[in-house]
C-alpha positions as CSV (number, residue, x, y, z in Angstrom):
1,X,89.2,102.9,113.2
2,X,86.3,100.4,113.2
3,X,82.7,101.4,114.6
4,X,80.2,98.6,115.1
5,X,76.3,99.6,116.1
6,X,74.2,97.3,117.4
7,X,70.9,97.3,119.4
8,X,69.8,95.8,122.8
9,X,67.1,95.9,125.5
10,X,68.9,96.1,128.5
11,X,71.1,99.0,129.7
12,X,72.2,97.4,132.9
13,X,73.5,94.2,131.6
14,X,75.6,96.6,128.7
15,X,77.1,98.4,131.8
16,X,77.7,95.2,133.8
17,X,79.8,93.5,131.2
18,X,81.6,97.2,130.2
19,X,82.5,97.7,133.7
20,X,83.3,94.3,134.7
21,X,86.4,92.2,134.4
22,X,85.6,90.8,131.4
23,X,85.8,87.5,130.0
24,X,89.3,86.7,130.8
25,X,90.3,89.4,133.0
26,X,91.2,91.6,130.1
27,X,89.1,94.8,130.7
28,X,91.3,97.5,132.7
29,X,90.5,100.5,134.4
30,X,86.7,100.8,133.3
31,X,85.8,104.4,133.5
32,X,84.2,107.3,131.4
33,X,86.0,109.7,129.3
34,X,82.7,111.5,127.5
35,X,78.8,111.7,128.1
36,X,75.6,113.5,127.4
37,X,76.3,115.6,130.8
38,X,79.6,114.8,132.7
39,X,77.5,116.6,136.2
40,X,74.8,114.0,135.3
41,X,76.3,110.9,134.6
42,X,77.8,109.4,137.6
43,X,81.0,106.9,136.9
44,X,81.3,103.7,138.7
45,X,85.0,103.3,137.7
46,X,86.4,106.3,138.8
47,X,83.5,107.4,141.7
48,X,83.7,105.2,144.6
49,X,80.2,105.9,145.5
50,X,78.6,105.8,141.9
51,X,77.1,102.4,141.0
52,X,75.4,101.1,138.0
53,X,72.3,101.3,138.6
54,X,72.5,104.9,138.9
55,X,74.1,105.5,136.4
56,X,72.0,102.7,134.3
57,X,68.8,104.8,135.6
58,X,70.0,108.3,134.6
59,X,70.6,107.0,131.2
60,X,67.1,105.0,130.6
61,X,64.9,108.6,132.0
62,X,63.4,109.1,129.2
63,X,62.4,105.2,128.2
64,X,60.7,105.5,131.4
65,X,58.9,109.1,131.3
66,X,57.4,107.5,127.9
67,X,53.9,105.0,128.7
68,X,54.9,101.6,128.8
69,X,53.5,101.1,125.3
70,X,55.1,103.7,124.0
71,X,58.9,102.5,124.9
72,X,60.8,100.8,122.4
73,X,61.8,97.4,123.0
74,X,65.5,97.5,121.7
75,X,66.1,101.2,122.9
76,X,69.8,100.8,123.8
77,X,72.2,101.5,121.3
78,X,75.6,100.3,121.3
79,X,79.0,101.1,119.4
80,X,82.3,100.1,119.6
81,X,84.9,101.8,118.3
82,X,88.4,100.4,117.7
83,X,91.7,101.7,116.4
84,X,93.5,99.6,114.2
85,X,96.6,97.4,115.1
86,X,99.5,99.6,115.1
87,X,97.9,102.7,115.5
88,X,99.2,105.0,118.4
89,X,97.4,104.7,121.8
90,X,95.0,107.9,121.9
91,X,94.5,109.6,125.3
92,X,90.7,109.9,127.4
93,X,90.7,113.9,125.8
94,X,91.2,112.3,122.2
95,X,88.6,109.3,122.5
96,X,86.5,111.9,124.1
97,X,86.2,114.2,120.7
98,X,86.2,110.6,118.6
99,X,83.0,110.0,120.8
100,X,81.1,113.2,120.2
101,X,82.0,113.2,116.6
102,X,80.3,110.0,116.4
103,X,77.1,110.9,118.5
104,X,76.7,113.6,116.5
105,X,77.3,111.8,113.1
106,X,74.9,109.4,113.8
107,X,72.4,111.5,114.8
108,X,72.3,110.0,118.5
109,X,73.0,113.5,120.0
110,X,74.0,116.6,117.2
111,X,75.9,119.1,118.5
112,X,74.1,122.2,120.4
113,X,70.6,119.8,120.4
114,X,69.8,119.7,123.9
115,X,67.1,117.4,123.2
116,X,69.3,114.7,121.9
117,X,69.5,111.1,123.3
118,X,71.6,110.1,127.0
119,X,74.5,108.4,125.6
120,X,78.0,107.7,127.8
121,X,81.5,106.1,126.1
122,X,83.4,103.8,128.5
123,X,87.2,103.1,127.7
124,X,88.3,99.8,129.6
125,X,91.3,99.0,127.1
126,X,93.9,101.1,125.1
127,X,92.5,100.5,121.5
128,X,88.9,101.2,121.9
129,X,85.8,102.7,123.7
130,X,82.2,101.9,124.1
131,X,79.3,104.0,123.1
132,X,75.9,103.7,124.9
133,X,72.5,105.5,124.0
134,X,69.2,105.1,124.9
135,X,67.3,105.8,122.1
136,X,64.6,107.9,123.4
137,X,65.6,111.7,123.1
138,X,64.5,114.2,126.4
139,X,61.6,115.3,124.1
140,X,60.2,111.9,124.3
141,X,60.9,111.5,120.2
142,X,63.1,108.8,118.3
143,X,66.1,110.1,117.2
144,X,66.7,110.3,113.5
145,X,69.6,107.6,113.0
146,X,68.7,106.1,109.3
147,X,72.2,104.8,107.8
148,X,73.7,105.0,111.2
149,X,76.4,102.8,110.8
150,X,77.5,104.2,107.3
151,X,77.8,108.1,108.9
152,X,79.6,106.5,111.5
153,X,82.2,104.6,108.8
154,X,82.4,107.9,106.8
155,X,83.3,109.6,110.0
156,X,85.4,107.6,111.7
157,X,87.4,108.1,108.1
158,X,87.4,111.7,108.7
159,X,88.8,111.5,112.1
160,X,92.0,108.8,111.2
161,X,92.8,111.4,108.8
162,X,93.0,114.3,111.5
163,X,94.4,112.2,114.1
164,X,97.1,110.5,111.9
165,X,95.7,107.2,112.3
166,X,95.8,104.2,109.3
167,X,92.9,105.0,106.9
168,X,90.8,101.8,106.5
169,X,89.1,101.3,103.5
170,X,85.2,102.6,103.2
171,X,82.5,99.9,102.8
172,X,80.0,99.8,100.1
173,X,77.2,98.0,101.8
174,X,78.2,94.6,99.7
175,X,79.9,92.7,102.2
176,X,78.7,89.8,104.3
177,X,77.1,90.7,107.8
178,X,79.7,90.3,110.5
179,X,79.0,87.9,113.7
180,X,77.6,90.0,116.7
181,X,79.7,90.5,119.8
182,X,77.2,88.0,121.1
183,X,78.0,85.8,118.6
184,X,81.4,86.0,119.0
185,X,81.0,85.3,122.7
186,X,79.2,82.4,122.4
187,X,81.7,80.8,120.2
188,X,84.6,81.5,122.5
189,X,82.4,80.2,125.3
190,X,81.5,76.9,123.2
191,X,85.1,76.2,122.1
192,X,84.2,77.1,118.7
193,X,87.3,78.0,116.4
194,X,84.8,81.1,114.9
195,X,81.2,82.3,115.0
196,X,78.4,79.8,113.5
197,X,77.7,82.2,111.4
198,X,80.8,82.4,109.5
199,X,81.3,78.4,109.4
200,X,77.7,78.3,108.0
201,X,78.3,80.8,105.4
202,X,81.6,79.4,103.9
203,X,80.3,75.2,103.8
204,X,77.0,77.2,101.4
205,X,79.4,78.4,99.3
206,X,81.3,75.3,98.9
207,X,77.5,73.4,98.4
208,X,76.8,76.2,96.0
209,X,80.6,75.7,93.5
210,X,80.1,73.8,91.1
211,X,76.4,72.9,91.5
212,X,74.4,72.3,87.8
213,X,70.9,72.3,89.9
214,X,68.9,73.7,93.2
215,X,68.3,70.0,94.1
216,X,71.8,69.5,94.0
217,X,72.8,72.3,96.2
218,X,70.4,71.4,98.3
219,X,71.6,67.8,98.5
220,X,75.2,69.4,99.0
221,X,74.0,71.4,102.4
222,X,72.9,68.1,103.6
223,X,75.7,66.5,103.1
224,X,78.2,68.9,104.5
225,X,76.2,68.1,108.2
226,X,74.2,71.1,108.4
227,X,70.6,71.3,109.0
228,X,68.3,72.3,106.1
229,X,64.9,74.0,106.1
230,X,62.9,75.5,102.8
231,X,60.7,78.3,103.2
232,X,57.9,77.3,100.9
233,X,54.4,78.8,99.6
234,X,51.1,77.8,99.9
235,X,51.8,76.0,96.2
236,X,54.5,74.4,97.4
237,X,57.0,76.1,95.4
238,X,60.2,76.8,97.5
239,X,60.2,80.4,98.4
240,X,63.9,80.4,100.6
241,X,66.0,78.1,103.1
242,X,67.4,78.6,106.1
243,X,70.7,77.1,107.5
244,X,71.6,76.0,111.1
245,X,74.6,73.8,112.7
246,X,73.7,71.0,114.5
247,X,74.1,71.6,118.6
248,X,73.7,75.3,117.9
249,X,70.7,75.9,120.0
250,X,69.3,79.1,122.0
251,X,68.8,79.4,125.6
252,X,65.0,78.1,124.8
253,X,67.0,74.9,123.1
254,X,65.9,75.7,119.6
255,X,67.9,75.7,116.7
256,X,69.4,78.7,115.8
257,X,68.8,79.4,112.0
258,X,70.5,81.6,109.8
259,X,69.0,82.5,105.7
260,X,70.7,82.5,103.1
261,X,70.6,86.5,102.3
262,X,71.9,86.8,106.2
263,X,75.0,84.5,105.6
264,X,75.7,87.2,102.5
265,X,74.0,89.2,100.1
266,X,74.8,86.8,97.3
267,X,73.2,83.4,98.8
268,X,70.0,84.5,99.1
269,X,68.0,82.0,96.9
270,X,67.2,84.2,94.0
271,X,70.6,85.4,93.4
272,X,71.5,81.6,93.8
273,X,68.8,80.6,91.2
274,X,70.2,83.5,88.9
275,X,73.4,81.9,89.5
276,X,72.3,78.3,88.4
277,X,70.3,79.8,85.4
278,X,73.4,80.7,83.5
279,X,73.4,77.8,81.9
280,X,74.3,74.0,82.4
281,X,77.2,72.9,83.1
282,X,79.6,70.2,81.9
283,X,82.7,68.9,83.1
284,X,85.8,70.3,81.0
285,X,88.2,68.4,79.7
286,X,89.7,70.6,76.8
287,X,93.3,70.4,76.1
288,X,93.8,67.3,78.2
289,X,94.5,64.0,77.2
290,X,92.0,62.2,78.9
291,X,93.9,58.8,79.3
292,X,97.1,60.4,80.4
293,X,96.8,61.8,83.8
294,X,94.8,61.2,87.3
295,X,91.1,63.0,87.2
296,X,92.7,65.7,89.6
297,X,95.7,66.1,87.6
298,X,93.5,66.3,84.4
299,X,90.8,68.5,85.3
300,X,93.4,71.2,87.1
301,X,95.2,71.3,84.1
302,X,91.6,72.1,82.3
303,X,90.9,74.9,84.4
304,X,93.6,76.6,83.5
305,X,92.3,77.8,80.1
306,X,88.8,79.6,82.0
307,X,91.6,81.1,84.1
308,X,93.4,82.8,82.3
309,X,90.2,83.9,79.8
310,X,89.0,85.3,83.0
311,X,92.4,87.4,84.0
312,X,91.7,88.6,80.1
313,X,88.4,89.5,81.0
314,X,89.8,91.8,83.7
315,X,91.3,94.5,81.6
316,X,88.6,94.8,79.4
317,X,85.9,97.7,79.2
318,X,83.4,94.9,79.8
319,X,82.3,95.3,83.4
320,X,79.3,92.8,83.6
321,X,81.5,89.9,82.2
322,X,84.8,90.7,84.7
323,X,82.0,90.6,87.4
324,X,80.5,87.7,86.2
325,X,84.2,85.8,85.9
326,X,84.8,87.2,89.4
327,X,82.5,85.3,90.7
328,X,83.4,81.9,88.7
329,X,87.2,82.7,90.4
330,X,85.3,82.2,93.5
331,X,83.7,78.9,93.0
332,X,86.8,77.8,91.8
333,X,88.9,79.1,94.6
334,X,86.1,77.4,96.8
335,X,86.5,73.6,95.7
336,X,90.3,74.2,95.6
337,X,90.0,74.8,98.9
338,X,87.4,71.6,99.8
339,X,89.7,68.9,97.6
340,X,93.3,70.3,97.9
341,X,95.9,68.3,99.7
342,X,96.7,68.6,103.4
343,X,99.9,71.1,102.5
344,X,98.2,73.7,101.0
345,X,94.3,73.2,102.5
346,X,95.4,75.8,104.9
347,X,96.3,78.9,102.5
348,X,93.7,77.9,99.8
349,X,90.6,78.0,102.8
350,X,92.0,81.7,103.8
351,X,92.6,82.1,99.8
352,X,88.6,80.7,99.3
353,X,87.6,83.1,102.2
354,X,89.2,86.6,101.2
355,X,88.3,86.2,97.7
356,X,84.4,86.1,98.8
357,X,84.7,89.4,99.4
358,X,86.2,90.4,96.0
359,X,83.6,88.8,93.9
360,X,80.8,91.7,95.3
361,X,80.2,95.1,94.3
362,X,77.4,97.1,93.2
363,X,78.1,96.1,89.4
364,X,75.4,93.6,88.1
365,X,76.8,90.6,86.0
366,X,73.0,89.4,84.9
367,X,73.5,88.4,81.8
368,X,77.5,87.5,82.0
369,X,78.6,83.8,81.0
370,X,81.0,82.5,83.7
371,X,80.1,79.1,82.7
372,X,83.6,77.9,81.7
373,X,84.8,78.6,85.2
374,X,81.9,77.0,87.0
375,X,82.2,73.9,84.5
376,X,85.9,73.7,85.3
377,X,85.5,74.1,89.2
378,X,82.7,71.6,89.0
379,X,85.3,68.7,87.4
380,X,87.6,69.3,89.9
381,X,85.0,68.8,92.6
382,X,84.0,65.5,91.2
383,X,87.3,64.6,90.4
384,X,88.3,64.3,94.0
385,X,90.8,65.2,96.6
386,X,94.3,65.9,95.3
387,X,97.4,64.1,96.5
388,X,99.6,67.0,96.2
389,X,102.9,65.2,95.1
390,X,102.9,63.6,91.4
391,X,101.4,65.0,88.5
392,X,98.4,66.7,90.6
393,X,100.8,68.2,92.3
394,X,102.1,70.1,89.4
395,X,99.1,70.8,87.9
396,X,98.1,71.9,91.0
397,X,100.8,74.7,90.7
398,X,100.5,75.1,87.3
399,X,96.9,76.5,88.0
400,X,97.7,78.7,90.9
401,X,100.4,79.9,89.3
402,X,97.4,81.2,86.6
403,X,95.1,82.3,90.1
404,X,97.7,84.3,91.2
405,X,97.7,86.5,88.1
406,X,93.9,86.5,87.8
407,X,93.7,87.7,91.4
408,X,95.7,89.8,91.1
409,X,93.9,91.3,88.2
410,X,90.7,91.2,89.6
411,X,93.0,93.9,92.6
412,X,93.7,96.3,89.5
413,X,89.8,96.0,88.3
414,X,88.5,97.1,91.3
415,X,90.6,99.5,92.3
416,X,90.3,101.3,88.9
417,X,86.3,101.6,89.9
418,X,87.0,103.0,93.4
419,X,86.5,98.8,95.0
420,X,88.3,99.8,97.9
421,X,87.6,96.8,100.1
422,X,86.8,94.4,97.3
423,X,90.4,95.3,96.1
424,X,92.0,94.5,99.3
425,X,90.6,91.2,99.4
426,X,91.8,90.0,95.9
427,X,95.4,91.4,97.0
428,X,94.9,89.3,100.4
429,X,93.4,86.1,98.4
430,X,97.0,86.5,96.0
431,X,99.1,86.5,99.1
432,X,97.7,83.0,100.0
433,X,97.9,81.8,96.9
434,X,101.1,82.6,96.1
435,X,102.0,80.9,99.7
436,X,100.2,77.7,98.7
437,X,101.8,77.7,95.2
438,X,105.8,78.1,96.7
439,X,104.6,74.9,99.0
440,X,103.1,72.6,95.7
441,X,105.6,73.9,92.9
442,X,108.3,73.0,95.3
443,X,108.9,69.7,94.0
444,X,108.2,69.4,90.7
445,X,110.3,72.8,89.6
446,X,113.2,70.8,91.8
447,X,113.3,68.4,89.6
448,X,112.9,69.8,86.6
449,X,115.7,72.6,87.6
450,X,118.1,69.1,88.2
451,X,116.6,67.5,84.6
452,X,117.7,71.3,83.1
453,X,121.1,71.3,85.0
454,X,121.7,68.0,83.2
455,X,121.4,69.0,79.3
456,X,125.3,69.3,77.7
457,X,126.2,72.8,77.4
458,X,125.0,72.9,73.9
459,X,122.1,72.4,74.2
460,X,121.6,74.8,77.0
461,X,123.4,77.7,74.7
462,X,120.3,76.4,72.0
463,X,117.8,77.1,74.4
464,X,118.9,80.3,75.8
465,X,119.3,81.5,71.8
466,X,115.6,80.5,71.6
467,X,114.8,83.1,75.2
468,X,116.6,85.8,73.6
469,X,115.0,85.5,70.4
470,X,111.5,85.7,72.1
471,X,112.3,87.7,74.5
472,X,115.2,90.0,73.8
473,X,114.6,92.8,76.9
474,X,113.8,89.9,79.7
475,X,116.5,87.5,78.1
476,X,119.6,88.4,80.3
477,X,117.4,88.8,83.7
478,X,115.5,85.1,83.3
479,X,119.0,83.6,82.1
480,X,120.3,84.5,85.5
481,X,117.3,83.6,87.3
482,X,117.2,81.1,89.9
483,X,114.0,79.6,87.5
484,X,116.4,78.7,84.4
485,X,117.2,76.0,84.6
486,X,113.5,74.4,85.0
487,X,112.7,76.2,82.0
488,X,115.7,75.3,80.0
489,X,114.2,71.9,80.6
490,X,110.9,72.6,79.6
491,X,111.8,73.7,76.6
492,X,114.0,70.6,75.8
493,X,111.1,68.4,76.4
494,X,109.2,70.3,74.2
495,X,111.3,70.4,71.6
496,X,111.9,66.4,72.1
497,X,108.3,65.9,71.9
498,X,107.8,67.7,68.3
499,X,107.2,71.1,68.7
500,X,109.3,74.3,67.4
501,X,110.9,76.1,70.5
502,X,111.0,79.4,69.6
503,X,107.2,79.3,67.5
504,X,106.1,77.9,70.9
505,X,107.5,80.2,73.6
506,X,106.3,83.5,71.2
507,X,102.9,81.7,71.5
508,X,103.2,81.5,75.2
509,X,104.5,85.1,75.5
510,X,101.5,85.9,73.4
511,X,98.7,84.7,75.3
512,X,98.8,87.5,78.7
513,X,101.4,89.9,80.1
514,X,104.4,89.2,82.1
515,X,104.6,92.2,84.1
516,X,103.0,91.5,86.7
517,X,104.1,88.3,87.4
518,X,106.3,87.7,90.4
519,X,108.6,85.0,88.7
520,X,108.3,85.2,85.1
521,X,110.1,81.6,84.7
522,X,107.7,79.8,86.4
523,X,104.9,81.4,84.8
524,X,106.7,80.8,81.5
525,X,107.2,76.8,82.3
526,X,103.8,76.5,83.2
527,X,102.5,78.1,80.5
528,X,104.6,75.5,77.7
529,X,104.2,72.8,80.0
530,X,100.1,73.5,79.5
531,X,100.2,74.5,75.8
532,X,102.8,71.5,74.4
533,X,100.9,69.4,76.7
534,X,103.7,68.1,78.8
535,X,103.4,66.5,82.2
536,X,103.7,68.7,84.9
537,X,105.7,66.8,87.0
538,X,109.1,66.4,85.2
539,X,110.0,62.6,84.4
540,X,107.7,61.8,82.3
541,X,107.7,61.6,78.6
542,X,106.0,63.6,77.1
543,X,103.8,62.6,73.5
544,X,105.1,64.0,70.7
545,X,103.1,66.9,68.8
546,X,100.7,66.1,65.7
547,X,101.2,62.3,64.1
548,X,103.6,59.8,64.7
549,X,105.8,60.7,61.6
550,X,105.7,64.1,61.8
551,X,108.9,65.4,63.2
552,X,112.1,63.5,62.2
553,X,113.6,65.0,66.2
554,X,110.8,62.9,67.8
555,X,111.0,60.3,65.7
556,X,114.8,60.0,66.4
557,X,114.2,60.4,70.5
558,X,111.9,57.3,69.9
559,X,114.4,55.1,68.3
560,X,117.0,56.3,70.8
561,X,118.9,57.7,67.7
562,X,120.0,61.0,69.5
563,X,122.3,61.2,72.4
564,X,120.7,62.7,75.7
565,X,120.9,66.5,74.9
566,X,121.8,66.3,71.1
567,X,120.2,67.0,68.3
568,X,120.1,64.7,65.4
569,X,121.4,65.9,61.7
570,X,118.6,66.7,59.7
């Protein structure tokens, strides 16, 4: 059950819209089912002699007993209140107690004052009524209504309990501000996929991953099309900014500006300068070959590493550094979504979006060093768009395969510190991921599953001795997994390219837990595939490991000595 309090100057146009058609004919059967006093609060839906400006005068009595300077000049309050898909349809007696429970929560009108404020709730669907107050009480006094709209939250838990309703989770005050009903009105009106607001606050984030300096975020808004404008002091220094799309105007043609602590707490200028003061930032190109693969191939592959340090992070007692690598997930997840190919833009923008909420919380991360993570997301940004088949399309699932994980340890973190919301989102954000990493590991686990089904039998029997030495408990479940067969492969090539199979999976094994991974096979080939430095699309040869003479297996492979699937004598 969702309540939503806002404030307005005009009762009349409130009723007008509540008791009215709606904007595409879906408001039914407008009428009351609760008010201040039923005898004095006539009903234009049900009365056929009531109108609305009765009833709009009866409510706004006391605004008008009150001098003209005295009145306020938002004095109607407004709240929503929705049940939640799937929730049964409550009758007019049931919204009528949700009503007064909420009127008295709030402090609009507490039960057995019979000073309190005129208030009214109009049902004109199944799922949800309206509350309307003027906020003058009969005494002529303001009611007391500080933290409205958290009473109202804690309430409206109260009462999905009691009515056997789904329990949403609580809010903590972190989250971004939603758009208004107006808002959302507007945008449905302009042929706008969502409000402005929500548009403007996702392209700042995207200016704000990866960014080394101010200027260059900056720079970054300007580019992404929207219009810029810095708040600044007498001195000149720059004090704030202020967002706006272009063609987003008011009814007086202005532009409509949004700041940055209004898009979300977190993009306010100096949390953003906080931000950018960790440190500076260099692209990352650790455990890559540099001259091997494509810039998006290579710098996915690098961000890997930050990736899984943060998941590690996660589960430690250290709660200023998990936050701080909760919010390097998010840049990262944020210019995955801006240079991913077309196949998975989709999941990783909804993946980008969710996680935004995961990444606040009323635990500080001041002094934490995320600065692995921003480096890495800030390479991938300059590398480029992806193509999404090739080798960037494996390394493209070879990372999300590590984002999935991290995700959904960042789920476990905050729900061990009571996150509720914050933990939903992180479970939501895996979801996507997990959809956009089936879509690019498709193709390269298909062919590596056809290069597995292709060793001789003996060598397959040498590999799964080399899974059941590592892993002895898992060994009979991944040998009949769908997965063996890519991973069989994997550890051929690895073995062809000089390293020792078994020393290698145990060091794989070694590096994070398995249980919570959905398909341990994948994450195992992606895991050796990143550690023996393979490619991650299959066809490739891979280099052998340390110098040229070495390993007597890879230097056999290179003259062609062993057979396809053989090993040589030694």
């Amino acid at each position: 059950m969702v309540p939503d309090i806002s404030t307005g100057g005009r009762t009349y146009g409130l009723l007008a819209y509540l008791y009215g058609p709606g904007r595409r004919d879906e408001h039914t059967d407008p009428h009351l089912v609760a008010s201040w006093l039923p005898e004095l609060a006539p009903d234009p839906g049900r009365d056929p002699v009531a109108t609305l400006r009765q009833l709009t005068d009866r409510l706004d009595l006391p605004v008008l007993a009150l001098p003209s300077d005295r009145r306020p000049a938002r004095h109607v309050w407004h709240c929503p209140v929705r049940t939640a898909p799937g929730d049964r349809r409550l009758t007019d007696a049931e919204w009528a107690q949700v009503a007064r429970r909420i009127v008295h929560a709030t402090g609009i009108a507490e039960e057995g004052d019979s000073q309190a404020c005129r208030w009214i709730a109009v049902r004109h669907a199944e799922d949800h009524i309206h509350l309307v107050a003027t906020l003058v009480r009969e005494d002529g006094r303001r009611p007391r209504r500080h933290k409205d709209g958290i009473r109202a939250q804690a309430e409206c838990r109260k009462i999905e309990a009691e009515f056997g309703l789904q329990i949403l989770n609580p809010g903590d005050r972190t989250a971004a501000q939603r758009p208004t009903s107006a808002e959302r009105s507007k945008a449905e009106r302009t042929g706008r996929v969502e409000p402005p607001r929500e548009t403007l606050r996702t392209s700042v984030r995207q200016a704000l991953a990866g960014a080394a300096t101010e200027d260059e975020f900056f720079r970054r808004i300007r580019e992404a099309g929207l219009r810029l404008e810095k708040r600044r002091a007498p001195s000149g220094d720059i004090l704030g900014y202020k967002v706006a799309l272009p063609g987003d105007r008011n009814r007086d043609g202005e532009p409509i500006w949004f700041s940055g602590s209004k898009l979300a707490p977190d993009l306010s200028l100096p949390k953003i300068r906080r931000r950018l003061a960790a440190g500076s930032l260099e692209d990352d190109g650790s455990d890559v070959q540099q001259d091997r693969y494509q810039p998006a191939a290579r710098t996915r592959r690098a961000a890997v590493p930050s990736a899984e340090r943060a998941s590690v992070s996660l589960v430690t007692d250290d709660d200023e550094d998990a936050t701080g690598q909760l919010v390097g997930l998010g840049e990262l997840l944020d210019v995955l979504a801006q240079t991913s190919a077309s196949a998975t833009r989709g999941e990783l923008n909804q993946a980008a979006r969710a996680f935004e909420r995961a990444t606040r919380s009323h635990v500080r991360a001041e002094r934490a060093d995320n600065r692995a993570l921003r480096s890495a997301a800030r390479g991938i940004l300059r590398a480029g768009d992806a193509l999404g088949r090739g080798e960037d399309g494996g390394a493209t699932a070879m990372l999300l395969s590590t984002l999935v994980l991290a995700t959904m340890a960042a789920a476990r973190w905050h729900s061990a510190r009571g996150h509720a919301q914050q933990a939903a989102a992180a479970r939501q954000t895996a979801l996507h991921l997990r959809a956009a990493y089936l879509t690019s590991a498709a193709s390269p686990l298909a062919a590596m599953r056809e290069q597995g089904r292709r060793l001789t039998a003996s060598t397959r029997r040498r590999h799964a001795g080399t899974l059941s030495s590592a892993l002895p408990d898992l060994a009979d479940r991944l040998l009949a997994a769908h997965g063996w067969d890519a991973l069989a492969a994997t550890l051929d090539e690895a073995e062809r390219a000089g390293h020792e199979p078994v020393s290698l999976l145990q060091r794989v094994i070694e590096q994070r837990e398995l249980e919570s991974a959905d398909n341990v096979t994948d994450v195992l080939v992606w895991r050796l595939r990143r550690v023996a430095n393979l490619p991650a699309a299959a066809g490739t040869v891979a280099p052998r490991a340390g110098s040229r003479d070495a390993n007597p297996l890879a230097r056999a492979v290179e003259r062609g000595a062993a057979e396809p699937g053989r090993r040589p004598r030694r």
